[in-house]
N, C-alpha and C positions, 0 to 999 in steps of 0.2 A: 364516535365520541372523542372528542379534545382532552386532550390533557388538563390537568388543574388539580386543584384543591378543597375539600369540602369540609366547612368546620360544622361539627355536630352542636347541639345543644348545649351541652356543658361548657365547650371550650374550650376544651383539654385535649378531645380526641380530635384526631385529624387523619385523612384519609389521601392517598395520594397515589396516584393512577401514572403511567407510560404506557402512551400504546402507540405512538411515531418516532422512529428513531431516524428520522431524516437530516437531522440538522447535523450531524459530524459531531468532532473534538470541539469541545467547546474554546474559549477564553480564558478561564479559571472554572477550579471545579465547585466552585460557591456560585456561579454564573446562576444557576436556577432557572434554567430554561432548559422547559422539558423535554424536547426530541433533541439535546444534545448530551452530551458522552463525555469523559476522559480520555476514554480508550476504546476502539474499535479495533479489532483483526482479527480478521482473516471472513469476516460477515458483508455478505455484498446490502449497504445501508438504502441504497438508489435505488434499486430497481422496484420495490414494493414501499410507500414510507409507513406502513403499519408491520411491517415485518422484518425482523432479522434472516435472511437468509442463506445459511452458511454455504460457501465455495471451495469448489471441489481443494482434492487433497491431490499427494505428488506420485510421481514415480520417473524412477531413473533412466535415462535416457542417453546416458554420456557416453556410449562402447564410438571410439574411432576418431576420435578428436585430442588434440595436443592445445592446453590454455587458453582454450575459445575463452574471448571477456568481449565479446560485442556479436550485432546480431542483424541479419539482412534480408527478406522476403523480395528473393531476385523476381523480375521478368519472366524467365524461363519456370518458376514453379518451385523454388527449390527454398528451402530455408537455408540457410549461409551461415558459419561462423571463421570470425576472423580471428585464427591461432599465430601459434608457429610453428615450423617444422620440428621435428624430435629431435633432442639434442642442440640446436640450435635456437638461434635469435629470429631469424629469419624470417618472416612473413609467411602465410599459409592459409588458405578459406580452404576449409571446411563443408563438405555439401551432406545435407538432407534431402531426400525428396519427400513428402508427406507420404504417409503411409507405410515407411518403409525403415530402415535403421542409419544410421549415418555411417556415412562410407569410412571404411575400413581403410582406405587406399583416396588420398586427393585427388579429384580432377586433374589429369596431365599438365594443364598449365596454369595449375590454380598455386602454383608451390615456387617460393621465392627463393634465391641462391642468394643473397646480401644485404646487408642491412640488417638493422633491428625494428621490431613491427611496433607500430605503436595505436594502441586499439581505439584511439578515441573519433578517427576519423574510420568510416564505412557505410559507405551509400552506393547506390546508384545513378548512375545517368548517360540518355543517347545508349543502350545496352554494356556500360561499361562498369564492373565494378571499381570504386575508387576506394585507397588504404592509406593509413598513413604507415610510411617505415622510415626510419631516422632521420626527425628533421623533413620528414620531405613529404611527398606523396608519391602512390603508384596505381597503375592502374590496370585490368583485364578484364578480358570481354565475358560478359557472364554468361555464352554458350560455352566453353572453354575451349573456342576457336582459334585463339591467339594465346603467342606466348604471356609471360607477366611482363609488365615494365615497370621496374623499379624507381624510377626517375622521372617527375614529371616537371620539375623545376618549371618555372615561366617566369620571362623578365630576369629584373636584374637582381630578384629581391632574396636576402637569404634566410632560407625557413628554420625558423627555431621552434614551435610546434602548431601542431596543428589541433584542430577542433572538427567536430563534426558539419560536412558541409552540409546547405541547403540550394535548392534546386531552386527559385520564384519563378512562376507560375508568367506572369508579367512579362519577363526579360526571356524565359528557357536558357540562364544559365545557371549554373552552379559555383556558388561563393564555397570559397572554404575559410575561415579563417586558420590565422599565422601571426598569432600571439599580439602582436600591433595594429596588424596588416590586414587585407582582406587580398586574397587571390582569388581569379574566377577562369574558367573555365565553360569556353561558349560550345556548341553543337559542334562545329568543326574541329573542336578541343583546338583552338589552338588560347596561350595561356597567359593572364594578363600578371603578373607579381603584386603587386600596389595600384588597384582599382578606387578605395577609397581614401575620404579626407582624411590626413591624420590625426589618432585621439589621442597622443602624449606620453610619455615616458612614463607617466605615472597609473596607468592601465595596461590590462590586458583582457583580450577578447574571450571569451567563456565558452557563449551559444548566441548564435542565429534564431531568427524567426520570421516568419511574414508577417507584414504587417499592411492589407490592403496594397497598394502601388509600391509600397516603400519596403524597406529589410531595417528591422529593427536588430540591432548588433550590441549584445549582452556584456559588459566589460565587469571586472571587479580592480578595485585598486590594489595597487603595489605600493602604497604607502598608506601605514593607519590611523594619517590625519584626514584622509578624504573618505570619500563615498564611493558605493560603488554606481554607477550609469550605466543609460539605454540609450544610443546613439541612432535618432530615426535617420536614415538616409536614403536619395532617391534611386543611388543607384546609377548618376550620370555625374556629379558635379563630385572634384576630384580636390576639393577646399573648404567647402561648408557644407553643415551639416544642417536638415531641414527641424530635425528637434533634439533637444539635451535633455535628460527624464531624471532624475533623482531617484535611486533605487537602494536607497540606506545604507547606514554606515556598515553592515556586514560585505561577506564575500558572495554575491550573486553569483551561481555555479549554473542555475537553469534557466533558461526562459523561452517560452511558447505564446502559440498565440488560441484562445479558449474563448469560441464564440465573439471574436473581434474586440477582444480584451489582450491585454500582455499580462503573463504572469510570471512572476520570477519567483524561483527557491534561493535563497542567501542561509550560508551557516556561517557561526560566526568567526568573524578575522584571525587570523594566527597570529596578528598582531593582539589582538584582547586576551589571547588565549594566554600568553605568554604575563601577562598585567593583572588578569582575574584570574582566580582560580575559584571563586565563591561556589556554593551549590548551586544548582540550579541555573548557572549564569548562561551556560552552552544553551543552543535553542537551535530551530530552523527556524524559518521564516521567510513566508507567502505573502508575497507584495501583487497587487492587482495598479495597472495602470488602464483607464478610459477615454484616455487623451483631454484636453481642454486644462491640463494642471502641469509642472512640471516637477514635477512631484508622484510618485508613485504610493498608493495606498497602503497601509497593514492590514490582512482579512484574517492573520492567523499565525499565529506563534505555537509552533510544535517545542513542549517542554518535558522534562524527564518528571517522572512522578515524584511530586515532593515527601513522600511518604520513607524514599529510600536516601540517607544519608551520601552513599559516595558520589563522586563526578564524576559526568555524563558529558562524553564530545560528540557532536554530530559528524556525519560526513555525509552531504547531496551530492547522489549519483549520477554526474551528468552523462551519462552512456543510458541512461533508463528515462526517458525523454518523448512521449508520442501522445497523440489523442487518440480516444477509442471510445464509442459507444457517449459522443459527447462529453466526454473527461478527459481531462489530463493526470495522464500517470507519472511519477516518479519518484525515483531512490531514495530511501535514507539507511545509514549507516549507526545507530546506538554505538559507543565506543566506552568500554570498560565500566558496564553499568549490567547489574546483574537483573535487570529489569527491560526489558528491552523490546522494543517493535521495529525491529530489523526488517525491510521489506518495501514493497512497493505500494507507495501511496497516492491516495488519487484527489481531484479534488473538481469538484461539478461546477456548474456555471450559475447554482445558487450560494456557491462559494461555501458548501460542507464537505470536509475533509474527512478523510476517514484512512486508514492503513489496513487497504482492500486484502491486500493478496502479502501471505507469512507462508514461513516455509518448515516442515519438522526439522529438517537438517540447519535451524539456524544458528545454532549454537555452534557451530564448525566450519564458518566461513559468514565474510559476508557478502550483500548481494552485490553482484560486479554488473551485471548487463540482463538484460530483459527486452522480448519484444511478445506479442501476440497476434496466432494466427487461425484466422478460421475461430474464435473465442476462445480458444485456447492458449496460455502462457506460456509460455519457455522461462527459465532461468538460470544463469549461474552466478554460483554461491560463492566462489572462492577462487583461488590465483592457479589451482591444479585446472583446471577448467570443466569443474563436475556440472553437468545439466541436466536441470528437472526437466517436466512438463506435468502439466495437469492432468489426472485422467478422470474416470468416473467415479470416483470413490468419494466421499468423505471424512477421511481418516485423521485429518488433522482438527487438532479444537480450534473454534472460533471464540472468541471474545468477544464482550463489552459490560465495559464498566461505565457504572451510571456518575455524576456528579455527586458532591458530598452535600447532604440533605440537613439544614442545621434549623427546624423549625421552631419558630417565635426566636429565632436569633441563636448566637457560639455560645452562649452562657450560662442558655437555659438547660436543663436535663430533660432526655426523653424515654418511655419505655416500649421500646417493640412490642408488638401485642400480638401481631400474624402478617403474614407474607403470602403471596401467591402466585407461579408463573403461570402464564398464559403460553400456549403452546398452538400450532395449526396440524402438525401432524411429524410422524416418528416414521422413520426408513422401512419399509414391508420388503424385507430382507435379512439375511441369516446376520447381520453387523446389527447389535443392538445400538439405537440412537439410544441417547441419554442427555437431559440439561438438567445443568450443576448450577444452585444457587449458594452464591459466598455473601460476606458483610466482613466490610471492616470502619473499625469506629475510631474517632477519634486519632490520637496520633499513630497508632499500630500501623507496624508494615504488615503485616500478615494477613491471609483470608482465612476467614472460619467457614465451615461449609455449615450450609443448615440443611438441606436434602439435598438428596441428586434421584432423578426423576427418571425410570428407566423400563422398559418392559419388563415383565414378570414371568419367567418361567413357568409352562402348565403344573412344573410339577409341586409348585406352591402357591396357585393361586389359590382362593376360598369360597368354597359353596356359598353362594346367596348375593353374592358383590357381580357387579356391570363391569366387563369388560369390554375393548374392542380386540379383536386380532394384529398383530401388526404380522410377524410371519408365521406361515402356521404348519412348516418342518412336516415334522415328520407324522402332526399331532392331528388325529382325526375328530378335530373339535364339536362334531357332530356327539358325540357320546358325552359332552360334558354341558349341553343346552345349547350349543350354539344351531342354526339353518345352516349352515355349511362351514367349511373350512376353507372362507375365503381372506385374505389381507383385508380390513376393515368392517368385517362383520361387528356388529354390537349383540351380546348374546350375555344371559344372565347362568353363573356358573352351577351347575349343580355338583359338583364335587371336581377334585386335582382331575386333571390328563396324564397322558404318558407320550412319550416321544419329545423331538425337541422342538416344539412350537412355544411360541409364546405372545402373549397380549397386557395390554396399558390398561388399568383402572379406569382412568380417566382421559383421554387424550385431549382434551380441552382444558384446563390447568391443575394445576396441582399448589396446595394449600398447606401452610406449616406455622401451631403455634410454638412450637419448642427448636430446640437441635433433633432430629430427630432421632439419628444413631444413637444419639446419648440421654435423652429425656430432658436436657439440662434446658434452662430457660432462655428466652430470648434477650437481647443486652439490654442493657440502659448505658444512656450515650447523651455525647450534647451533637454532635455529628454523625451520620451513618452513609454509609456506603455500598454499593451493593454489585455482587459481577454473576454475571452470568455467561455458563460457558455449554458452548452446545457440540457435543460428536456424534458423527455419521449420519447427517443430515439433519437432526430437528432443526425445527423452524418453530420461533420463537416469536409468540404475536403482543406479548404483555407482560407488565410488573406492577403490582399494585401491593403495599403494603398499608399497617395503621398502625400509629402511636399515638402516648399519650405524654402529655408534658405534664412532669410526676415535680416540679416546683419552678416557683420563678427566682430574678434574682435578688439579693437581700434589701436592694431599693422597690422593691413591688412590682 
C-alpha cells in the first residue's frame, strides 16, 4: 500500500498512513512527502523501503593502540591504524588481524623515530603502506619487511600538507595531493612533485576522486569571495585543465565518485561563520555533479533542528570517505548543539540521505575516522584514539522522526484522535526490544511519549488475551495455553507464568487513544510531529495515525 491520505465523509477527519521510509532527511520538515524523515539514526533506511531496520550496537575494541584517527584494510589481511608512538609525535600503524585483538607491541618496522604524523594521508599501494608525517609523506612495506621511511619528498616541490591519496585505475599511479599541488607516485615509486596544472593561490586541494579516465581534484577556497571547485583533469597535460565545476560558495571538505556521479560534502566557510551567526545558518551540504553543466547540483542541505534555539557548527570528516554496498558514507561533526547526529552518514544513488551509523559513546568525542570490513564498522570517536566496532547486539536506540504534519494548512487546529505503530517483529532473546512512540507539536522542543511498546513479563500477563512468545526463559508456557515454549508461538493465556519468560500482546502493532502512563488526552495542535525510537532490534514497518480539524480560520 502507498503512502497517502484519505478524507472521510465529514471532512474533518483525516487519516494518514507511513509505511516507506526510503526517501532519507528530507528538505524542510513541511516537505510532505511521505517516505521522507527529519531525522534518521542509527536505522539502516535502504536495505528494506517498507522497513526501519535498526543496526547493530557497539563495543570496545581500543586495548594496544596510541591516537589511531585513520583507518587501512592492508593487502596482507590486517586492519591498520595510523597512531603515534607513546609519548611522542612520531608516526606509528597500528596492526589488527581479524579475529583477534590489536597488537599490544607495533609491527618492528611499522614505528617512526621523527617527525610528526599527520592522519589524513594512509593508503596503500604496489604493497606499500603510505602516511603523512610533517609536511611530507612516508612510506612501509605492509609485510613489515622493511624499515619505515620517513621521507619521500619528490621533485623540487615543498609539502605543506597533504590529503588522502588516490590510486586511478587508468594510470596505476598514486596522486597525493599537497595543498596546491598534486604529487604522484608511479609503480617503480619513483616521485614526481608537481604533476598537475596549477589551480591558484586562492584554493586548496581537499579530496581526490575518479572520475572515468580523468581524476577529479576537490579544492575549497582560501578566500570568502569565491567558490569552492572541481578541477576535471587528464592526468597528462601540466597547463590546462579538461573541466572547471562550480561546487558552491561553502568549504567542499569531500568528494567521491557514487555510480559515475561526483559528490561533494561542503560545511560552511569560516569566512561566513565569522559574518553570521544566525540560527540555523551553519548546514552541510551535498552537491551532485552529472557532467554536461558546469555547475554542480544541490540534492540536500543537512540543518540543525529548528525546534532547538542555540547554534549549531558543522564539521565533514574528510578521513570518513568510501563507498560500500553502493553508498557513499561520510562524517559529520554537530558542534555545540545539544541536539545532535554526530556520526556517519550515508547517502544512495537515489540521492536519500540518512545518518546510518551513531554511536552510544557520542557524547564524549567526536567521530574522527571510520572504515568498514567484512560489514562491519570500526570507529574512532575522539583525539585519545578510543575504537568501537560493531558487534551483534542492538543496544543502541535507533531513531526517526517523521516531518511536521500541518493538515488543511499552519493555522488550522487539529485534534489527535489515535495513533498506531506497526511493528515486524521483537528480538527472541533475554534483551527486551521495545518501540517508543513520542509527539511533538507546534513550537515545543520537547518529546512526549504516548507508549512504549514492549514484551510483557509471564508474570503479568492476563488470562483470556493473545499473546506471542518472544523469549521464553525460564517459563514453561505450556501450563499457561501455549503448544510449546517456543520464540514466536501465538498461544491464548489461561492465567500468569512463573519464571522469567515473556511475550508481546500483539506483535503486529500496537494502538494508542490517550498517553497511556497517564490517561491524559491526546493534543490538539496546528502542527504534529511524531519520533519513533526502537531498542534491541525491533523492526518497525509503520505509522499511521487520525485527526480531526476541530476549526478553521476566522475568514472560513
Amino acid at each position: 500500500m502507498s503512502n497517502g491520505r484519505l478524507g472521510i465523509n465529514m471532512g474533518k477527519i483525516y487519516k494518514t498512513k507511513i509505511n516507506r521510509f526510503d526517501g532519507g532527511i528530507s528538505d524542510s520538515p513541511y516537505a510532505q512527502i511521505p517516505n521522507q524523515c527529519t531525522v534518521t539514526r542509527h536505522f539502516n533506511i535502504y536495505r528494506d523501503r517498507h522497513r526501519l531496520l535498526p543496526n547493530n550496537s557497539w563495543g570496545d575494541n581500543s586495548t594496544g593502540q596510541e591516537e589511531v584517527s585513520n583507518f587501512l584494510f592492508s593487502s596482507e589481511s590486517h586492519l591498520l591504524g595510523l597512531g603515534k608512538v607513546s609519548g611522542q609525535n612520531w608516526p606509528q600503524i597500528y596492526r589488527k588481524t581479524i579475529g583477534t585483538n590489536w597488537n599490544q607491541v607495533a609491527p618492528t618496522n611499522f614505528t617512526g623515530t621523527t617527525g610528526t604524523v599527520d592522519y589524513d594521508l594512509f593508503c596503500e599501494y604496489n604493497g606499500y603502506i603510505f602516511f603523512g608525517v610533517t609536511s611530507n609523506f612516508g612510506r612501509v612495506k605492509a609485510d613489515d619487511s622493511e624499515a619505515i621511511k620517513e621521507n619521500e619528498v619528490g621533485g623540487s616541490l615543498t609539502y605543506i600538507k597533504v590529503r588522502q591519496g588516490l590510486i586511478h585505475p587508468s594510470t596505476n599511479v598514486l596522486y597525493i595531493p599537497n595543498y596546491r599541488n598534486i604529487a604522484t607516485v608511479n609503480s617503480s615509486f619513483t616521485n614526481s612533485g608537481d604533476a598537475a596544472p596549477p589551480i591558484g593561490e586562492e584554493y586548496e586541494i581537499m579530496a581526490l576522486a575518479e572520475y572515468g579516465n580523468y581524476l577529479a581534484i576537490g579544492c575549497r577556497a582560501t578566500r570568502g569571495n569565491l567558490t569552492s571547485k572541481v578541477f576535471i583533469w587528464d592526468m597528462v597535460s601540466t597547463t590546462s585543465w579538461v573541466d572547471i565545476i562550480d561546487f558552491g560558495d561553502d568549504e567542499l571538505q569531500i568528494l567521491n565518485n557514487l555510480g559515475g556521479h561526483l559528490i561533494g560534502i561542503s560545511q560552511q566557510s569560516s569566512f561566513k561563520a565569522t559574518v553570521f551567526t544566525k540560527k540555523n545558518y551553519s548546514k552541510a551540504t551535498i552537491r551532485k555533479w552529472s557532467g554536461n553543466t558546469n555547475r554542480a547540483t544541490v540534492i540536500k542541505e543537512i540543518r540543525p533542528d529548528e525546534n532547538v534555539s542555540s547554534i549549531v557548527e558543522f564539521e565533514a570528516v574528510n578521513r570518513i570517505n568510501f563507498i560500500h554496498d553502493d553508498r557513499m558514507y561520510f562524517g559529520i561533526n554537530y558542534e555545540n548543539s545539544p541536539y545532535t547526529q554526530t556520526g556517519i552518514f550515508c547517502i544512495d544513488k537515489n540521492d536519500a540521505v540518512s545518518c546510518d551509523i551513531v554511536f552510544a559513546a557520542q557524547g564524549t568525542g567526536d567521530v574522527l575516522a571510520a572504515i568498514v570490513v567484512a560489514d562491519v564498522f570500526w570507529i574512532n570517536y575522539n583525539a585519545a584514539g578510543t575504537i568501537i566496532k560493531q558487534n551483534l547486539n542492538y543496544e543502541d536506540t535507533s531513531i526517526y522522526e517523521t516531518q511536521k504534519f500541518s493538515t488543511k494548512g499552519l493555522s488550522t487546529s487539529k485534534k489527535l484522535l489515535g495513533v498506531s505503530v506497526q511493528t515486524n517483529r521483537f528480538p527472541y532473546d533475554s534483551n527486551k526490544g521495545s518501540v517508543v512512540l513520542k509527539y511533538r507539536k507546534d513550537e515545543d522542543d520537547t518529546w512526549t511519549t504516548i507508549f512504549t511498546n514492549t514484551p510483557t513479563d509471564v508474570t503479568s500477563i492476563v488470562a483470556g488475551k493473545k499473546y506471542t512468545i518472544c523469549n521464553p526463559g525460564t517459563t514453561d508456557f505450556t501450563l499457561i495455553g501455549a503448544a510449546d515454549s517456543n520464540s514466536g508461538t501465538v498461544f491464548i493465556a489461561t492465567g500468569v507464568g512463573i519464571g522469567t519468560g515473556n511475550c508481546i500482546e500483539d506483535l503486529m502493532s500496537h494502538e494508542a487513544i490517550n498517553i497511556e502512563a497517564t490517561a491524559v488526552a491526546l493534543p490538539e495542535y496546528k502542527t504534529i510531529q511524531f519520533r519513533l525510537e526502537s531498542l534491541n532490534g525491533s523492526e518497525i514497518t509503520g505509522l499511521s495515525f487520525t485527526e480531526e480539524v476541530i476549526n478553521k480560520n476566522k475568514y472560513g
